[in-house]
C-alpha positions in Angstrom: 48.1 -6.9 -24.9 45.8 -9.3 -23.1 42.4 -7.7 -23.1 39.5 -9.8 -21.3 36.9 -6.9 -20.6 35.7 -3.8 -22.2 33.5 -1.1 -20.8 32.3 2.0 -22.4 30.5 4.9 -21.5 27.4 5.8 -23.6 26.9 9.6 -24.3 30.0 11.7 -25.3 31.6 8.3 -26.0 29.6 5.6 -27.7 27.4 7.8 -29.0 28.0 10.8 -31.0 26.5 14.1 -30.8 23.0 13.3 -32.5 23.1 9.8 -30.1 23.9 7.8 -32.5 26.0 4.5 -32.1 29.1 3.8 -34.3 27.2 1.4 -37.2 30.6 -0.6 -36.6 29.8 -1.2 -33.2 27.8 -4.4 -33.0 30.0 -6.4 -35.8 33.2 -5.2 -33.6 31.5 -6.7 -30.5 30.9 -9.9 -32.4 34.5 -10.2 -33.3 35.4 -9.1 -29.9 32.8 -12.2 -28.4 34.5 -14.5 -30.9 38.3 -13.9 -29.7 36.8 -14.3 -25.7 36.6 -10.5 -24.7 33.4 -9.5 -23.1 31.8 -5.9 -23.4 29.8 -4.2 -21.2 27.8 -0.3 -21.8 28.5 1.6 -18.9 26.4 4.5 -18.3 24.5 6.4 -15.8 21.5 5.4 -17.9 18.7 3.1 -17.0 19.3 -0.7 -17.7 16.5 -1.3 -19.7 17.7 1.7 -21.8 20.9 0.3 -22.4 19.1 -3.5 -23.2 16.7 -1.0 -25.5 20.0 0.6 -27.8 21.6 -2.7 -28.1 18.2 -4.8 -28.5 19.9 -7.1 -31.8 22.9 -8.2 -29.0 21.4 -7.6 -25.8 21.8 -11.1 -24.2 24.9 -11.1 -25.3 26.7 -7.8 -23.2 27.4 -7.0 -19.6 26.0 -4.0 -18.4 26.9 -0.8 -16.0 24.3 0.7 -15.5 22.8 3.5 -13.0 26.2 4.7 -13.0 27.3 1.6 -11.5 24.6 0.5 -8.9 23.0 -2.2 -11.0 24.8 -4.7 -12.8 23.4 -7.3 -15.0 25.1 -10.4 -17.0 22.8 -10.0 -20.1 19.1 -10.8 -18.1 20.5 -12.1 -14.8 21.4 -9.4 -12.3 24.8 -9.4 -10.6 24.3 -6.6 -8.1 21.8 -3.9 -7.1 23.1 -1.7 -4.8 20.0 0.0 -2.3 20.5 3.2 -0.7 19.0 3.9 2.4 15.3 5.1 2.3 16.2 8.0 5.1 18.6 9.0 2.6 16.1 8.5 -0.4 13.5 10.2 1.0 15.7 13.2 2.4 16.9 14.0 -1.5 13.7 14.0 -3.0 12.4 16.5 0.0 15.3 18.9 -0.9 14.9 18.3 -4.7 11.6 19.8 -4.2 13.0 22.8 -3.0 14.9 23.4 -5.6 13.1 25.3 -8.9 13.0 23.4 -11.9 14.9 20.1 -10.0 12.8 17.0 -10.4 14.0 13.7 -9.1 13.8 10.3 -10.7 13.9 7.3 -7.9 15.4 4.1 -9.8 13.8 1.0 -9.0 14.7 -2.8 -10.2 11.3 -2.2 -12.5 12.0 0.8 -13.7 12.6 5.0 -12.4 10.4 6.7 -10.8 9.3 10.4 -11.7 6.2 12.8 -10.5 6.5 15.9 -12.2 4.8 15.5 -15.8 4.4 19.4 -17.0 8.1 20.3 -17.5 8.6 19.2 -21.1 12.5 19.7 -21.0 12.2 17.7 -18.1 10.0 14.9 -19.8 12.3 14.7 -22.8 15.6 14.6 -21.4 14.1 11.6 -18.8 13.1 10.1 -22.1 16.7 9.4 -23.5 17.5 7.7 -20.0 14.6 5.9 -19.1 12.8 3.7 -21.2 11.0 1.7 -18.3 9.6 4.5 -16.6 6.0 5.0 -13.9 4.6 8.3 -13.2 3.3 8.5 -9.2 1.6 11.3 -7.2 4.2 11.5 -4.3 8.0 9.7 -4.9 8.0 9.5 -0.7 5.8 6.9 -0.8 7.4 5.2 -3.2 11.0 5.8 -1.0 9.8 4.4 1.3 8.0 1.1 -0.2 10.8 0.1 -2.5 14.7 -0.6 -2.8 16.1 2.6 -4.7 19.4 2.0 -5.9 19.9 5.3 -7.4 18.2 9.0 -7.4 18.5 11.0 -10.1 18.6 15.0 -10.0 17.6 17.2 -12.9 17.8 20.6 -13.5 18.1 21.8 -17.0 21.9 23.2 -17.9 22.3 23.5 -14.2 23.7 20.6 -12.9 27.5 21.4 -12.0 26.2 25.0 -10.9 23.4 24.5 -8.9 22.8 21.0 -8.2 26.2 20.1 -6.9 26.4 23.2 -4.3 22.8 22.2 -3.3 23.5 18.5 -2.4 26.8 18.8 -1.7 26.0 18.2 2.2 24.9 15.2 0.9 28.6 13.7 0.2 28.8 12.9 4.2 25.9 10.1 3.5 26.1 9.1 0.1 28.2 9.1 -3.4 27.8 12.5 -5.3 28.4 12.3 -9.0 28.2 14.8 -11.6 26.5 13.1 -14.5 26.5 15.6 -17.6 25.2 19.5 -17.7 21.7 18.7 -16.2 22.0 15.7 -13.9 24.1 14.6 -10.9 23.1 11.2 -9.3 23.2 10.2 -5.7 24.2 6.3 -4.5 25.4 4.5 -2.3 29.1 5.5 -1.0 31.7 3.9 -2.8 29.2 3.1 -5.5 30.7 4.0 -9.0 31.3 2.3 -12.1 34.8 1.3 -11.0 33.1 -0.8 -8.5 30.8 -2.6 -10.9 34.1 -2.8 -13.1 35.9 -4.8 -10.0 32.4 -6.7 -9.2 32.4 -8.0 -13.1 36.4 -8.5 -12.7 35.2 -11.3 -9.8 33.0 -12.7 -11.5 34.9 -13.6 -14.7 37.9 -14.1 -12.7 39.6 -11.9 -14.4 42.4 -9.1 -13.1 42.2 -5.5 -14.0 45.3 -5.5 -16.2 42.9 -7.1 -18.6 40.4 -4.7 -18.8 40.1 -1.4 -20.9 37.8 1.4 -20.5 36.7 4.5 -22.1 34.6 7.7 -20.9 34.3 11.4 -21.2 33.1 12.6 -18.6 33.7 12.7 -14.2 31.3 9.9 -13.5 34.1 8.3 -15.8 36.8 8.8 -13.3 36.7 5.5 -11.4 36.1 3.4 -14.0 38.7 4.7 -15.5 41.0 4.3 -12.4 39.9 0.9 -12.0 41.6 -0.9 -15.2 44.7 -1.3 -17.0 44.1 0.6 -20.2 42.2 4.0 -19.7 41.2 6.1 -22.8 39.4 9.4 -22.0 37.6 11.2 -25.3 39.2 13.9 -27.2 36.1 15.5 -26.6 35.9 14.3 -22.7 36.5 16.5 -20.2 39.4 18.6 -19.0 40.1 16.4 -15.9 39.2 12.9 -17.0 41.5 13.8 -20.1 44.4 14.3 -17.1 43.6 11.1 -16.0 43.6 8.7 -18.3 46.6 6.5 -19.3 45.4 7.4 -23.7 43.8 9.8 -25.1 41.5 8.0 -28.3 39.5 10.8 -31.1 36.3 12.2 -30.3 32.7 10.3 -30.1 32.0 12.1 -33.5 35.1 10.0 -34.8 34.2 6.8 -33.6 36.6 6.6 -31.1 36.0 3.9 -29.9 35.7 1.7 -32.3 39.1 2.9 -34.0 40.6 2.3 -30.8 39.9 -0.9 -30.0 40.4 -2.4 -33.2 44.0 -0.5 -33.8 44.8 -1.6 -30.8 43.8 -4.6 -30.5 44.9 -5.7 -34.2 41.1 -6.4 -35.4 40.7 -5.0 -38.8 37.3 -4.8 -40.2 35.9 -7.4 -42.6 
């Protein structure tokens, strides 16, 4: 197996339950570097989150983030993917109709948030977001800055009533379901299969020589998009359907065991 390119979705799959990464992780990248096999985080999560959790290799990984719509080779940025500010500014006005939805605008600098009295709100933006700026009114920042990404919270209420609320929105822009309390509105077509065939350009590399893991729907394309898919035992019913392998659960360092059993890496 000729294996050029790894991506990996964060939570339910890099990280286990208590989001915690695998402490096997960083000396399997290593060995992975030293045979010529790049890996990249892919994630719905802020960039500077992801450079943040892998801070002792950061210049050293590609990265998906913002569920695909910013793209970075270690500190230089590949692609950043704006929506339109009509369509910016028409989410955060309906996310303000919605009780206990907030709406985090991400920015090259950082997201974008102005509710600070939810604390479940607060706390959960906290795993995502390490560079974030509190402001008065997000329309003004809609329409003063390149968004690449909005972000929709509602606590445990995502897939129930988030995704019926914006579903209109699927005309105008990509809808993806992003874990129990967030969905996350881009650009059409933007996923992290297409960051995974923007990264596949740039190394020159085909997608037969890629492998990817996830757990979750905003897994799907990514998966789709290379040779060797592996959904989590613990992923979700779908994905699980889709995937070329099936690899044990986040909480089993999937991952990890994966790659190395596969790939014929055993540890030192």
């Amino acid at each position: 197996m000729s294996i050029k390119l790894i991506a990996a979705d964060l939570d339910g799959t890099l990280l286990t339950s208590e989001r915690k990464l695998s402490p096997d992780l960083f000396p399997l990248i290593g060995e992975l570097r030293g045979r010529g096999i790049r890996f990249a985080p892919a994630s719905g999560r802020q960039y500077y989150n992801l450079r943040e959790l892998f801070a002792p290799i950061a210049d050293e990984l590609l990265y998906i983030s913002e569920n695909g719509a910013m793209v970075c080779d270690g500190a230089e940025l590949l692609s950043f993917e704006a929506m339109p500010p009509d369509e910016v500014v028409r989410a955060v006005v309906a996310a303000r109709s919605i009780p206990k939805t907030h709406a985090i605008l991400a920015c090259r600098e950082g997201g974008y948030y102005e509710n600070r009295t939810d604390t479940v709100f607060l706390e959960n933006m906290s795993y995502y977001y390490a560079r974030r700026h509190y402001t008065d009114d997000l329309l003004a920042v809609a329409r003063s800055q390149p968004v690449c990404k909005v972000a929709l919270f509602c606590s445990r209420s995502a897939e129930r009533v988030l995704m019926p609320a914006f579903r209109p929105f699927a005309q105008t822009s990509q809808v993806a379901l992003s874990g129990e309390d967030w969905i996350d509105l881009m650009r059409p077509g933007m996923n992290k299969g297409l960051a995974v065939r923007i990264i596949c350009g740039r190394l020159g590399i085909a997608p037969d020589e890629c492998m990817a893991f996830g757990d979750y729907l905003n897994d799907l394309e990514l998966l789709q998009a290379v040779g060797e898919s592996y959904a989590m035992a613990n992923g979700h019913e779908a994905l699980r359907s889709a995937a070329k392998h099936i690899c044990p659960s986040n909480d089993d360092d999937g991952v990890c065991r994966t790659i190395r059993r596969t790939l014929g890496i055993d540890k030192t």
